[in-house]
C-alpha positions in Angstrom: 0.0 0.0 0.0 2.8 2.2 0.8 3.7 3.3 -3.4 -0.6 3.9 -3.1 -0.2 6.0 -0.2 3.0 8.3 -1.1 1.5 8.7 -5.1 -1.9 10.1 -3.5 0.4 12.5 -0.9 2.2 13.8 -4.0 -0.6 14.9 -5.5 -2.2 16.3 -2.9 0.4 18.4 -1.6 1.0 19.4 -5.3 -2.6 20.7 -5.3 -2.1 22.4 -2.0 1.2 24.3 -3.4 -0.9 25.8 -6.8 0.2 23.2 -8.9 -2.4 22.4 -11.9 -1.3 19.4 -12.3 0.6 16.4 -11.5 1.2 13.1 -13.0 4.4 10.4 -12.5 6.3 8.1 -14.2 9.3 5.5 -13.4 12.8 6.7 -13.6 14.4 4.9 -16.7 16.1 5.8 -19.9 14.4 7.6 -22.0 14.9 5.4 -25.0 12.6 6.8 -27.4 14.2 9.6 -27.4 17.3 9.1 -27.4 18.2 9.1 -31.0 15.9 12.0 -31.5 18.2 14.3 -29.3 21.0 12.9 -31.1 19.7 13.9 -34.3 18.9 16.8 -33.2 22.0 17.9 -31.9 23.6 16.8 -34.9 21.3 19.6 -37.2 22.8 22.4 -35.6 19.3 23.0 -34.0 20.7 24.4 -30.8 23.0 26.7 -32.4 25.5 28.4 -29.9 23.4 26.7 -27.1 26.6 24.3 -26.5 25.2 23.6 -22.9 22.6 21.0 -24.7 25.4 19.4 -25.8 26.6 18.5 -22.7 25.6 15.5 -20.2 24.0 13.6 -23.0 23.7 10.5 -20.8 22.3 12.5 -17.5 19.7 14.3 -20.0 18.3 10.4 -21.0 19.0 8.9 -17.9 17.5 10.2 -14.3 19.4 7.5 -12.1 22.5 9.7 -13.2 21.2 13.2 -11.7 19.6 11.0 -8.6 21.3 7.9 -7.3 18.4 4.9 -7.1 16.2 6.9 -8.6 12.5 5.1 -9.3 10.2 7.9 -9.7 9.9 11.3 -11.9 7.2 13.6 -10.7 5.9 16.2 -13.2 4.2 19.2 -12.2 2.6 21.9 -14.0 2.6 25.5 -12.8 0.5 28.4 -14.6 1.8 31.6 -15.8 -0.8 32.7 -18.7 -1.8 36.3 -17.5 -4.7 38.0 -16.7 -4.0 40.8 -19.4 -1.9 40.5 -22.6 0.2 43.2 -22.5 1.5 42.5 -26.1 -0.4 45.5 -28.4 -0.4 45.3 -32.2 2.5 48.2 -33.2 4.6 48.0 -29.9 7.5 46.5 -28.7 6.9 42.9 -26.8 8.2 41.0 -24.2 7.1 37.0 -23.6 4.2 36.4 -21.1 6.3 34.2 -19.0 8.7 36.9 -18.3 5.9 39.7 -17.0 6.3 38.8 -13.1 9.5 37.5 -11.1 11.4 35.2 -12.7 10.5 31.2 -12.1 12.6 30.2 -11.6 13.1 31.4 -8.2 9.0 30.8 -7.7 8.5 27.4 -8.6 12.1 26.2 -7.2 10.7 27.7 -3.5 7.8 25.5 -4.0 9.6 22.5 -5.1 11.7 22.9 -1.9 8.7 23.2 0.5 7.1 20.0 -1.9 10.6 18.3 -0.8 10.4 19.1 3.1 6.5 18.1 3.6 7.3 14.4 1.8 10.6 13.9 4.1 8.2 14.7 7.0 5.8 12.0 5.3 7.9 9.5 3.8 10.9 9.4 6.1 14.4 9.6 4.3 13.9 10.6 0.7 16.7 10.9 -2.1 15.6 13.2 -4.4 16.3 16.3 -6.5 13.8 19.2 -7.7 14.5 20.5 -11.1 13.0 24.0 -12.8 14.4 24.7 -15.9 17.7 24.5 -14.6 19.6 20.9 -15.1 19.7 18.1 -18.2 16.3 17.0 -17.7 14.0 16.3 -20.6 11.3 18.0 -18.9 8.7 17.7 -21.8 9.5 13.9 -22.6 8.9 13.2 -19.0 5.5 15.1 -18.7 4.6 13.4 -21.6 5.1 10.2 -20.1 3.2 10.9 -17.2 -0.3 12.3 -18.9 0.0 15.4 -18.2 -0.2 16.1 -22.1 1.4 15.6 -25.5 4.2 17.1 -27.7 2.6 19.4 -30.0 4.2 20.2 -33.3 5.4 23.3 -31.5 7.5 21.1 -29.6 5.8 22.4 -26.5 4.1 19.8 -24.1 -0.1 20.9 -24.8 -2.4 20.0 -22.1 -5.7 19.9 -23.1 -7.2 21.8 -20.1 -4.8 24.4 -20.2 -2.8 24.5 -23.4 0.6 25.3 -23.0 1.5 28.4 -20.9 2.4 27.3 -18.2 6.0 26.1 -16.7 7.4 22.3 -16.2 8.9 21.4 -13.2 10.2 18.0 -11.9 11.0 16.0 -8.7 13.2 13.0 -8.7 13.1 10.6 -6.1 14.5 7.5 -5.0 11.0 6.3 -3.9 8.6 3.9 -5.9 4.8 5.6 -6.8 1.8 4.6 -9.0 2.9 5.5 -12.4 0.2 7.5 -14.4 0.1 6.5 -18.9 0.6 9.0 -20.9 -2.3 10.6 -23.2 -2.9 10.6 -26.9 -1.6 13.6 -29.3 -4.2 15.8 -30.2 -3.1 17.9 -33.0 -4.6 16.3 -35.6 -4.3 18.4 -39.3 -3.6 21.5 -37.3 -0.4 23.6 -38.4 -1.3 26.7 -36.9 1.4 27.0 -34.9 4.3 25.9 -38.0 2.2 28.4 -40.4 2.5 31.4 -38.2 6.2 31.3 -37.0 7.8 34.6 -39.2 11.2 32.6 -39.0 10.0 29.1 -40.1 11.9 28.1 -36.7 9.4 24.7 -36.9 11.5 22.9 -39.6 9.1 20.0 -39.6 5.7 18.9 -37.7 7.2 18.0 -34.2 11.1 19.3 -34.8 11.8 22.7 -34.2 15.2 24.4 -35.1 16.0 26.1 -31.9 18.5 28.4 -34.0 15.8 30.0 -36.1 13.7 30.7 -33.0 12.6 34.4 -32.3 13.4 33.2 -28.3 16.7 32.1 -29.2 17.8 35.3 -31.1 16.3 37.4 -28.6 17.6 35.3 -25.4 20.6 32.9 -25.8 22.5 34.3 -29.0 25.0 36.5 -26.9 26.4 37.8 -30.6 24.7 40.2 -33.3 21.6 39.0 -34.8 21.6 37.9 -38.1 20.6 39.9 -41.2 18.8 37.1 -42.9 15.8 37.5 -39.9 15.6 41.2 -40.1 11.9 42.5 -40.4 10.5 39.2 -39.1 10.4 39.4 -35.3 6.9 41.4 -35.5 8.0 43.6 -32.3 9.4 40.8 -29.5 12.3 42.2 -28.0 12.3 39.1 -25.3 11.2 35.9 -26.3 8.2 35.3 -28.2 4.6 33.8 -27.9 3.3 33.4 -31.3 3.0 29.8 -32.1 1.6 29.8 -28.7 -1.0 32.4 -29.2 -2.4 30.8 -32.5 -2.6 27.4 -30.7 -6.4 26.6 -30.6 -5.7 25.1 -27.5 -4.3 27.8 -25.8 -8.1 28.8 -26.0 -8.7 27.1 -22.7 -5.8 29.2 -20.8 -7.0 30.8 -17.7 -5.4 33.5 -15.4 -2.9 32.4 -13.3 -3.0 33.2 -9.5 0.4 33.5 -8.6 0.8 37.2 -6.9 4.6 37.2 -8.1 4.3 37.0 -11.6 2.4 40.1 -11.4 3.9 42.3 -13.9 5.1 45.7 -13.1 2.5 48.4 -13.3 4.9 50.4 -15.8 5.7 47.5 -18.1 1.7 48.1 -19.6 2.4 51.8 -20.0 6.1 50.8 -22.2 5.7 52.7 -25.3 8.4 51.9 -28.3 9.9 55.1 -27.7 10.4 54.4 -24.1 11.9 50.9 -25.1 14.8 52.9 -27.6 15.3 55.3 -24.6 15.3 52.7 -22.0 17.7 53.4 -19.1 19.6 51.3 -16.4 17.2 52.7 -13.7 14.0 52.0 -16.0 15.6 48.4 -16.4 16.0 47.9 -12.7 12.5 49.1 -11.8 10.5 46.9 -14.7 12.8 43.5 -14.2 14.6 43.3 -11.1 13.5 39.6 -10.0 12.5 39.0 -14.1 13.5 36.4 -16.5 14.1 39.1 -18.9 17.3 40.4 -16.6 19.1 37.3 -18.4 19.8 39.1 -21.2 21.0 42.4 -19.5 20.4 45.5 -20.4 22.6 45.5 -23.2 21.3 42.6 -24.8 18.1 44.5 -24.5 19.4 47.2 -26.1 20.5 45.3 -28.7 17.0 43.6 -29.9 15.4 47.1 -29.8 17.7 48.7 -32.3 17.4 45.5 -35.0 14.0 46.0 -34.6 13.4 49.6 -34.4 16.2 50.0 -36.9 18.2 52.7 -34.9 
């Protein structure tokens, strides 16, 4: 009875903690995919993201990141906002960077998820994960129903859609394991039809090197020239193949008081962006995602857009 007992804690205590959802699966190598990271990788689709080149093995296998590892628990945590501050004409910045940055949020959850199962369970091994180590966060959703790959590459949930963020727990203790769920995309291409960069080389496979996210985030050099005139206005990151998703329809306001967005970041016009200043920075994105980038990387996506 006990895997009964500890897999019907988790999930309360994920509920409890504003998770949306929660499902589990057994810690093993990932097989499947496997040769599709390789693949991948082998593309060029992460561009100068060399990191995902690194700990193949630990990235497949979660016994490697957590010694006796038997269990990955997948959590969902919402982040779609109750306003859309991204206007037609105007400079834009991703929804999941409005508020403080998550990974600070959902790792202080995943700590307190940690301490209330020790209290439960006794002596756990395990390991929470936002973001922020070689896990295959979406394969391992996927595997425990909490939704499917959509051609976006992004895990879809068919309550939610797909803004929200993925966050894991591995642990050295054996659960109920829930199966995964069918794909749902059927004939739709929405999302590959609407990217300006044709970043979604094929249904499924997306060339992280073409993405507006990547330019705007990860590539630390100039952007370039070939994209120019195609980033329609995201200066950080960029939700279009997630805001022509017809599932995304079903997104509903999160209720997380810290990814409130700053009351000024609404009021950004383009010619506050080009005249944006270290103090202005400060203020809108002290705790943000969007302080990855710095100010000068800021700077930088503002003036290929803008053109000055």
């Amino acid at each position: 009875m006990q895997p009964a007992k500890y897999t019907h804690l988790i999930k309360q205590v994920a509920a409890e903690l504003g998770f949306s959802f929660c499902g589990i699966s057994k810690a093993e190598f990932l097989k499947e995919e496997a040769p599709q990271l390789e693949a991948w990788l082998k593309r060029g689709y992460q561009g100068k993201m060399s990191y995902l080149e690194n700990h193949f093995d630990k990235r497949l296998d979660p016994t490697l990141l957590v010694q006796g590892a038997k269990s990955v628990v997948s959590l969902i945590y919402n982040y779609f906002p109750e306003k859309d501050l991204a206007v037609e004409g105007n400079l834009k910045v991703a929804k999941y960077a409005y508020g403080e940055d998550y990974h600070f949020v959902v790792k202080d959850k995943l700590k307190i998820f940690l301490e209330r199962l020790q209290a439960e369970a006794g002596e756990i091994n395990g390991r929470a994960f936002v973001d922020s180590a070689p896990v295959m966060e979406r394969a391992w959703a996927k595997r425990s129903g909490l939704g499917w790959i959509g051609k976006n590459s992004l895990l879809l949930n068919k309550q939610m859609g797909s803004f929200f963020f993925l966050a894991e727990l591995i642990i050295d203790l054996k659960l109920e394991y829930d199966d995964p769920v069918k794909d749902y995309c059927g004939t739709c291409t929405a999302c590959m039809d609407a990217c300006p960069t044709d970043a979604i080389a094929q249904p499924y496979v997306v060339d992280g090197s073409r993405c507006i996210s990547y330019f705007t985030i990860e590539l630390k050099e100039e952007i370039p020239a070939d994209v120019k005139g195609k980033f329609e206005n995201w200066v950080f990151g960029c939700d279009i193949c997630q805001d022509v998703c017809p599932w995304n329809s079903f997104s509903k306001p999160h209720r997380e008081s810290r990814f409130e967005a700053h009351t000024d970041l609404e009021k950004m016009s383009t010619q506050d962006w080009k005249e944006i200043t270290d103090e202005v920075f400060q203020k809108l994105f002290r705790h943000s995602a969007v302080k990855r980038t710095k100010l000068e990387g800021l700077k930088r996506n503002i003036r290929f857009i803008t053109g000055e």
